[in-house]
DRENPA-27056 format. One record per residue: x, y, z of N, C-alpha, C, O in turn. Coordinates in nm, 4 decimals, m for minus. Layout:
<loses>
LOSE       n.X       n.Y       n.Z      ca.X      ca.Y      ca.Z       c.X       c.Y       c.Z       o.X       o.Y       o.Z
LOSE         X         Y         Z         X         Y         Z         X         Y         Z         X         Y         Z
...
</loses>
This chain:
<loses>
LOSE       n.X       n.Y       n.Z      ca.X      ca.Y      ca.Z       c.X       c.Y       c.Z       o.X       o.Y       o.Z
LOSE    0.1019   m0.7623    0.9300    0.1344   m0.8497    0.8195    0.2814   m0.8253    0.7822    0.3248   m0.7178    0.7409
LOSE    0.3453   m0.9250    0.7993    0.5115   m0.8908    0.7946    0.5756   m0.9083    0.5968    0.5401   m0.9605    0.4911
LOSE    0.6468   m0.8542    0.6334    0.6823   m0.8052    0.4278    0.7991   m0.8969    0.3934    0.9186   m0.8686    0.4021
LOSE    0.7370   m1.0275    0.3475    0.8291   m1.1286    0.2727    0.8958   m1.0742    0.1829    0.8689   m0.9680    0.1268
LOSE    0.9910   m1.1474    0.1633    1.1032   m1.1106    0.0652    1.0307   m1.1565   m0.1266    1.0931   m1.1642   m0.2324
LOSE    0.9206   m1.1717   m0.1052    0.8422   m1.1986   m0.2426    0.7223   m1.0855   m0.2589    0.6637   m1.0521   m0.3619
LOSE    0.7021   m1.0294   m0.1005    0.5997   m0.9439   m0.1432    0.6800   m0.8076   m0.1500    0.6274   m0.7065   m0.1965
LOSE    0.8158   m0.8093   m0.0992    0.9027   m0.6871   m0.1343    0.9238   m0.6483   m0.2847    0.9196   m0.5447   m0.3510
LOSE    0.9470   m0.7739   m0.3054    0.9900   m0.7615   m0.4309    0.9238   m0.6829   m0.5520    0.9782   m0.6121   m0.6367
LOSE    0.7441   m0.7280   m0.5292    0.6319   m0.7170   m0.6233    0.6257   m0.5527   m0.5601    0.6233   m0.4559   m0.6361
LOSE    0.6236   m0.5396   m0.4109    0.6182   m0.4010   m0.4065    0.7263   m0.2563   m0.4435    0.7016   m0.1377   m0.4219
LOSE    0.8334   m0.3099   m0.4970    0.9451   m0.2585   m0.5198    0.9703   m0.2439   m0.6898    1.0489   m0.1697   m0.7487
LOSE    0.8840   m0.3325   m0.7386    0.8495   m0.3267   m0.9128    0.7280   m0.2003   m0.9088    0.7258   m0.0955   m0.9734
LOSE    0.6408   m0.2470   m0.8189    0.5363   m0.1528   m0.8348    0.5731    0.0109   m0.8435    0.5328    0.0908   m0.9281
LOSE    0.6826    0.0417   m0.7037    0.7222    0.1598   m0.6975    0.8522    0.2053   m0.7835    0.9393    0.2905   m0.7653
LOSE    0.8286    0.1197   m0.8752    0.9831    0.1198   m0.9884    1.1055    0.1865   m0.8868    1.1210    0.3072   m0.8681
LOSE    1.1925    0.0707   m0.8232    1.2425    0.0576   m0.6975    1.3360   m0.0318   m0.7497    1.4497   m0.0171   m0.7050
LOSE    1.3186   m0.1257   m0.8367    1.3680   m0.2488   m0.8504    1.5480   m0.2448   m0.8266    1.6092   m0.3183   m0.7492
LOSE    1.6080   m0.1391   m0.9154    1.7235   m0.1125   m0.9325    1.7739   m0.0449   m0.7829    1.8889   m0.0011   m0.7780
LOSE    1.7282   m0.0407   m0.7188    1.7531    0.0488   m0.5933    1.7130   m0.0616   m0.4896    1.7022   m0.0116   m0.3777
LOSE    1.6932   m0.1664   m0.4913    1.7048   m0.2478   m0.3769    1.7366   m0.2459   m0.2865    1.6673   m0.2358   m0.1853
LOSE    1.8929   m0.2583   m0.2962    2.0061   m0.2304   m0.2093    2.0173   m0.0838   m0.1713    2.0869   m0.0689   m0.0709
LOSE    1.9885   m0.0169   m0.2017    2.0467    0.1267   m0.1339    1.9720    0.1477    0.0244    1.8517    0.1247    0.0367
LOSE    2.0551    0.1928    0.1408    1.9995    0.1932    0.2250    1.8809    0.2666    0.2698    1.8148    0.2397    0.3701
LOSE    1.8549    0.3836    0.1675    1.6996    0.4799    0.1897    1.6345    0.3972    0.1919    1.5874    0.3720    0.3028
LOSE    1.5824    0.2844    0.0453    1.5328    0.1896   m0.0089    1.4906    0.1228    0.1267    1.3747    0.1238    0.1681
LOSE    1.5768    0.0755    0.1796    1.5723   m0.0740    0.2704    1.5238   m0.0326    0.4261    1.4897   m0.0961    0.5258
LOSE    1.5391    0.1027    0.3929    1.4858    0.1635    0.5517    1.3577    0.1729    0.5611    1.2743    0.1550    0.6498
LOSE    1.3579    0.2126    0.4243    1.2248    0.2951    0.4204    1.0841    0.1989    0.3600    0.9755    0.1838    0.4159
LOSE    1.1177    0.1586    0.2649    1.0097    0.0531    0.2140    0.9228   m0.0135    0.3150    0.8000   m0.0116    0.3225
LOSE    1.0200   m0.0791    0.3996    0.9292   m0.1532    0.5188    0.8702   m0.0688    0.6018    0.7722   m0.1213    0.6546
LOSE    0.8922    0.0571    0.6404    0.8333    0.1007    0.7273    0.6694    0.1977    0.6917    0.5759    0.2370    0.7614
LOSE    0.7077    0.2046    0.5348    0.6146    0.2442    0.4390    0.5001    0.1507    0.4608    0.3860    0.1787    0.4977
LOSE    0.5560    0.0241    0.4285    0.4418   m0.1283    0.3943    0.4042   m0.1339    0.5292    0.3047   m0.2053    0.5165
LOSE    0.4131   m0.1060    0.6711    0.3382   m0.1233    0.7687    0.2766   m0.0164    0.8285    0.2001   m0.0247    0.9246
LOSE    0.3217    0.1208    0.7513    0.2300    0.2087    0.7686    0.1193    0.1591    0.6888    0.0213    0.1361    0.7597
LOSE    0.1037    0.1379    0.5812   m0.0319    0.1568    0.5057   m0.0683    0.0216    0.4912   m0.1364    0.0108    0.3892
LOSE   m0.0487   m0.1168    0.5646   m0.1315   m0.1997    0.6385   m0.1550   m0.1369    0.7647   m0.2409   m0.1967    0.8295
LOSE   m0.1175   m0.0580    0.8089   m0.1954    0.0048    0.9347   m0.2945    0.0794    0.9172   m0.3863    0.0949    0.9978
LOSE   m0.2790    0.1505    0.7702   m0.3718    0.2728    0.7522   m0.5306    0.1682    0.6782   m0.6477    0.2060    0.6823
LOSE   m0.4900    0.0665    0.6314   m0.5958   m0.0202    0.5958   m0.6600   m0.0908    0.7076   m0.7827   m0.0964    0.7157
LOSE   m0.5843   m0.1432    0.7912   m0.6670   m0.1823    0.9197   m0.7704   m0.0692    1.0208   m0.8737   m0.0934    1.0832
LOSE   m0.7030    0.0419    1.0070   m0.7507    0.1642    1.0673   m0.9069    0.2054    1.0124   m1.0174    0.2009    1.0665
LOSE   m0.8561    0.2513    0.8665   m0.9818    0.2307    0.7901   m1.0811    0.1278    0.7798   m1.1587    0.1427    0.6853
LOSE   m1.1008    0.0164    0.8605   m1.1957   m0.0682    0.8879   m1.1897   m0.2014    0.7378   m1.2836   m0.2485    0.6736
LOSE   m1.0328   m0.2285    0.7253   m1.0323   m0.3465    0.6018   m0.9376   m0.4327    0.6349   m0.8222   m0.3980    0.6602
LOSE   m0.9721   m0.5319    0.6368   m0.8517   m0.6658    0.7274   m0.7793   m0.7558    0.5763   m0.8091   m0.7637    0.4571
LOSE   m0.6706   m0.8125    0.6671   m0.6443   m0.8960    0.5403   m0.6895   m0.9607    0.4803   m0.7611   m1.0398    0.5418
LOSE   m0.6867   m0.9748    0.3610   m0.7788   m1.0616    0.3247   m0.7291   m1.2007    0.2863   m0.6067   m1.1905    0.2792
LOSE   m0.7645   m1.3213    0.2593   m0.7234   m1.4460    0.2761   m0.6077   m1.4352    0.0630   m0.6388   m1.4071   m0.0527
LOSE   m0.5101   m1.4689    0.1208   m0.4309   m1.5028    0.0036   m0.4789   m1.5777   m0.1267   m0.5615   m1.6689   m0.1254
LOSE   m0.3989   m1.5135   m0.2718   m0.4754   m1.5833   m0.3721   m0.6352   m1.5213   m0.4467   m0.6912   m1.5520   m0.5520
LOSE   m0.6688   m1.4309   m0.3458   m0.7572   m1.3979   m0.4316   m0.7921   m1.3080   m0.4766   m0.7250   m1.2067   m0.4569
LOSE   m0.9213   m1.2985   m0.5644   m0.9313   m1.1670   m0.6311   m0.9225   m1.0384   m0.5146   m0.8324   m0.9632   m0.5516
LOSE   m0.9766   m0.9955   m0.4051   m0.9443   m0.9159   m0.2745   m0.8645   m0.8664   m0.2328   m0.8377   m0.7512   m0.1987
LOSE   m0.7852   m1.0297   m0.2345   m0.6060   m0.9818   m0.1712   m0.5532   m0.8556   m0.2975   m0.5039   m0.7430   m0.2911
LOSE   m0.5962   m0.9494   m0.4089   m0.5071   m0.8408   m0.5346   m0.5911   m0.7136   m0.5220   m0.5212   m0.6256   m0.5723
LOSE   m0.6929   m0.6660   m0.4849   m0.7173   m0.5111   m0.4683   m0.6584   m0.4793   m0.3144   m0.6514   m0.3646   m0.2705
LOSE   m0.6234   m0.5798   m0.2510   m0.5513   m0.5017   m0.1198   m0.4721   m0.4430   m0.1513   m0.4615   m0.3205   m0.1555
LOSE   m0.3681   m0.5627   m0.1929   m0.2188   m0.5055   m0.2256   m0.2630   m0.4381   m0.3292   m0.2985   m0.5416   m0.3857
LOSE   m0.2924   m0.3561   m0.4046   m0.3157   m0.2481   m0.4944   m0.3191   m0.1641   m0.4233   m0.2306   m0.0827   m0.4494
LOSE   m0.3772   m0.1377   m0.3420   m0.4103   m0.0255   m0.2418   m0.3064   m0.0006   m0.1093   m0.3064    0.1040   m0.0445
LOSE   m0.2135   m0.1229   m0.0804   m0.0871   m0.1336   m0.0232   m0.0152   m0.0744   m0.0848    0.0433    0.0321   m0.0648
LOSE   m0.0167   m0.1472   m0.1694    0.0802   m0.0677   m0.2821    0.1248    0.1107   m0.3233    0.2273    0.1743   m0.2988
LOSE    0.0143    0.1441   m0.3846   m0.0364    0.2981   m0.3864   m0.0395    0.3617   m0.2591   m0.0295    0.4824   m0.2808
LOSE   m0.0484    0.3399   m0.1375   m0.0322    0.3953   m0.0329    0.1073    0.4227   m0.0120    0.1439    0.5399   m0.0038
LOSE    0.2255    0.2861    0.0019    0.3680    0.2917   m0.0390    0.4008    0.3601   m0.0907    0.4752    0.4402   m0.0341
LOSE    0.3765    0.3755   m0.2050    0.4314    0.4375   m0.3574    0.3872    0.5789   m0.3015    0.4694    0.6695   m0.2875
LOSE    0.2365    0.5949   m0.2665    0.2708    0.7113   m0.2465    0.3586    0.8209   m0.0894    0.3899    0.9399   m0.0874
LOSE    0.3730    0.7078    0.0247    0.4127    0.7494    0.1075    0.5903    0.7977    0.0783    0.6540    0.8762    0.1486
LOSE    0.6396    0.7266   m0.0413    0.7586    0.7250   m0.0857    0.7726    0.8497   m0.1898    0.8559    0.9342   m0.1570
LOSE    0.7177    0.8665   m0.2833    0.6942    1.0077   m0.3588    0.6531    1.1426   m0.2940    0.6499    1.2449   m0.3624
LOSE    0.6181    1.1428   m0.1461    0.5508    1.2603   m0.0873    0.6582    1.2795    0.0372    0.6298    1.3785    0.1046
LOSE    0.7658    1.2133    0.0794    0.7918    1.2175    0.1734    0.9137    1.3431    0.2060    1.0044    1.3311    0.2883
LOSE    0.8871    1.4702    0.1138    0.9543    1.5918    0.1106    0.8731    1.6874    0.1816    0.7501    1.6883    0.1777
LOSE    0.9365    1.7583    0.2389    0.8512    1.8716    0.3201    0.7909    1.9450    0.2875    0.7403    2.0367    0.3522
LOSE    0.7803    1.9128    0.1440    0.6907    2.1011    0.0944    0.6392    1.9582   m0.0365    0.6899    1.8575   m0.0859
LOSE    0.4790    2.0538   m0.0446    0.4633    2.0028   m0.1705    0.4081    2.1374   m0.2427    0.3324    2.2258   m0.2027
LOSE    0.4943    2.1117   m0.3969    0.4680    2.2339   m0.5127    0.3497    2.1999   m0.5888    0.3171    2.0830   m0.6094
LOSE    0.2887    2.2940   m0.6283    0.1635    2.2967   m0.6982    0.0308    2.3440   m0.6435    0.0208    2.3731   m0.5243
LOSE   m0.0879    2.3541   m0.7404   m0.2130    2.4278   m0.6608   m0.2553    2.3131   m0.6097   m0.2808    2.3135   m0.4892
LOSE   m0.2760    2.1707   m0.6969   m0.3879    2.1162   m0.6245   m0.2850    1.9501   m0.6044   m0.1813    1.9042   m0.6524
LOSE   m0.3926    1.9050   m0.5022   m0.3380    1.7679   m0.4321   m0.4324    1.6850   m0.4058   m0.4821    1.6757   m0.2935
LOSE   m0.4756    1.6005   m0.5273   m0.6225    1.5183   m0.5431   m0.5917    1.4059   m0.5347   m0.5167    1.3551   m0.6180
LOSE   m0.6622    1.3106   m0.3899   m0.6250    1.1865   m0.4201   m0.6863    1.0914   m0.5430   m0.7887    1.1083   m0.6091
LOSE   m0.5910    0.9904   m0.5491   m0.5841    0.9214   m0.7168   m0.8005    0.8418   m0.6873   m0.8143    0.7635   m0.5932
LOSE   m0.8864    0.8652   m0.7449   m1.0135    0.8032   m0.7728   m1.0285    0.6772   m0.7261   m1.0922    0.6205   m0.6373
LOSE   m0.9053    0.6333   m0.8624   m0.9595    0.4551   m0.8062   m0.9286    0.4029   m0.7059   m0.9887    0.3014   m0.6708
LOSE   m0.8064    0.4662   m0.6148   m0.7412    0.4284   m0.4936   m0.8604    0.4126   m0.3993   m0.9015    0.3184   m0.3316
LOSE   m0.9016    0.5389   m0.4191   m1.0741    0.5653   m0.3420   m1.1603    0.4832   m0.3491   m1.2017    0.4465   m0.2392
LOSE   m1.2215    0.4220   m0.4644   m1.3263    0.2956   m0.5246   m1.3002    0.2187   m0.4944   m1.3941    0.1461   m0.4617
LOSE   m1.1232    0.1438   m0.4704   m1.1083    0.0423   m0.4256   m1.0860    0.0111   m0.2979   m1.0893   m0.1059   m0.2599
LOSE   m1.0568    0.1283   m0.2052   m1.0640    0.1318   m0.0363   m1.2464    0.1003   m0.0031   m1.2802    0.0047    0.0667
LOSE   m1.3351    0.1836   m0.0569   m1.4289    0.1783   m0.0530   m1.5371    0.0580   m0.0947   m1.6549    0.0547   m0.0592
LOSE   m1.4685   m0.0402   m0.1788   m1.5407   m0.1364   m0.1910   m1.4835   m0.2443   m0.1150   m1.5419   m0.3527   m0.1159
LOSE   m1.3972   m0.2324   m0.0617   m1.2852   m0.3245    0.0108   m1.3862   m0.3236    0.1355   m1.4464   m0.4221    0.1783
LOSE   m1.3924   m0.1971    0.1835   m1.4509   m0.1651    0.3025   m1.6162   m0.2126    0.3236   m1.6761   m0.2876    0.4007
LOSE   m1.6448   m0.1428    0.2336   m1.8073   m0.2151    0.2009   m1.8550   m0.4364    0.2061   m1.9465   m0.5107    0.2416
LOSE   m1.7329   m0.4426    0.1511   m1.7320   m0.5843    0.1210   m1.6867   m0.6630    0.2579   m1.7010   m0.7852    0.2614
LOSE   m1.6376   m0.6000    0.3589   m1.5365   m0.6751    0.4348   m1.6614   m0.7323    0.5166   m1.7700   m0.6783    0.5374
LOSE   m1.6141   m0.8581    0.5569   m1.7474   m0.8963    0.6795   m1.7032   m0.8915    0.8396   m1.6060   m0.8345    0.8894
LOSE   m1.7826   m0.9518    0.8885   m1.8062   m0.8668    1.0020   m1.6831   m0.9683    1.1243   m1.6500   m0.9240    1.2343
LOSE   m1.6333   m1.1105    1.0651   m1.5067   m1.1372    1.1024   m1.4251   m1.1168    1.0474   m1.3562   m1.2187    1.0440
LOSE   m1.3573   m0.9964    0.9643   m1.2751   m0.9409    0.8710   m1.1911   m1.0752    0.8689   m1.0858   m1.0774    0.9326
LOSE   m1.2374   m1.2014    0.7903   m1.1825   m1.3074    0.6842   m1.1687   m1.3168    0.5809   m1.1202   m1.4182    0.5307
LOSE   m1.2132   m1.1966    0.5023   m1.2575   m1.2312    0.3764   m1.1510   m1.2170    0.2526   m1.1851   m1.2465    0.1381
</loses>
């Protein structure tokens, strides 16, 4: 799924990015973020889902948060005891997955 210059945008608000557009980390990295984690959603057994609807908007939620987080983690060390993924990220991969049919159209 290739990353329009409208779905950059929404994903670049999401990762409060907006002001950093232009910088070249930004522009390297964003896209290669957004097709990792449509890869990591296809992998996980969840296809695109048809535009406009309630679905798509928990995809890209979960596009999103994958981004955001592939962009916040991408230091070599992480500090702290614990490293829990976020719940709802989980509920909503999981119902995505549950819901998808069996010609992943939905």
């Amino acid at each position: 799924m290739a990353l329009t210059e409208e779905r950059r945008a929404s994903l670049l608000a999401y990762c409060k990015l907006t002001e950093l557009a232009d910088d070249p980390e930004v522009e390297a990295l964003i896209p290669a973020l957004y097709d990792a984690a449509v890869g990591y959603m296809e992998g996980a057994g969840v296809n695109v889902p048809k535009s406009g609807t309630t679905r798509a908007a928990q995809y890209d939620l979960c596009v999103n948060y994958l981004t955001l987080n592939g962009w916040e983690q991408r230091d070599i060390t992480i500090t702290g005891t614990a490293v829990v993924e976020n719940p709802a990220f989980r509920r909503l991969i999981n119902q995505l997955k549950l819901t998808e049919t069996a010609a992943g159209t939905s």
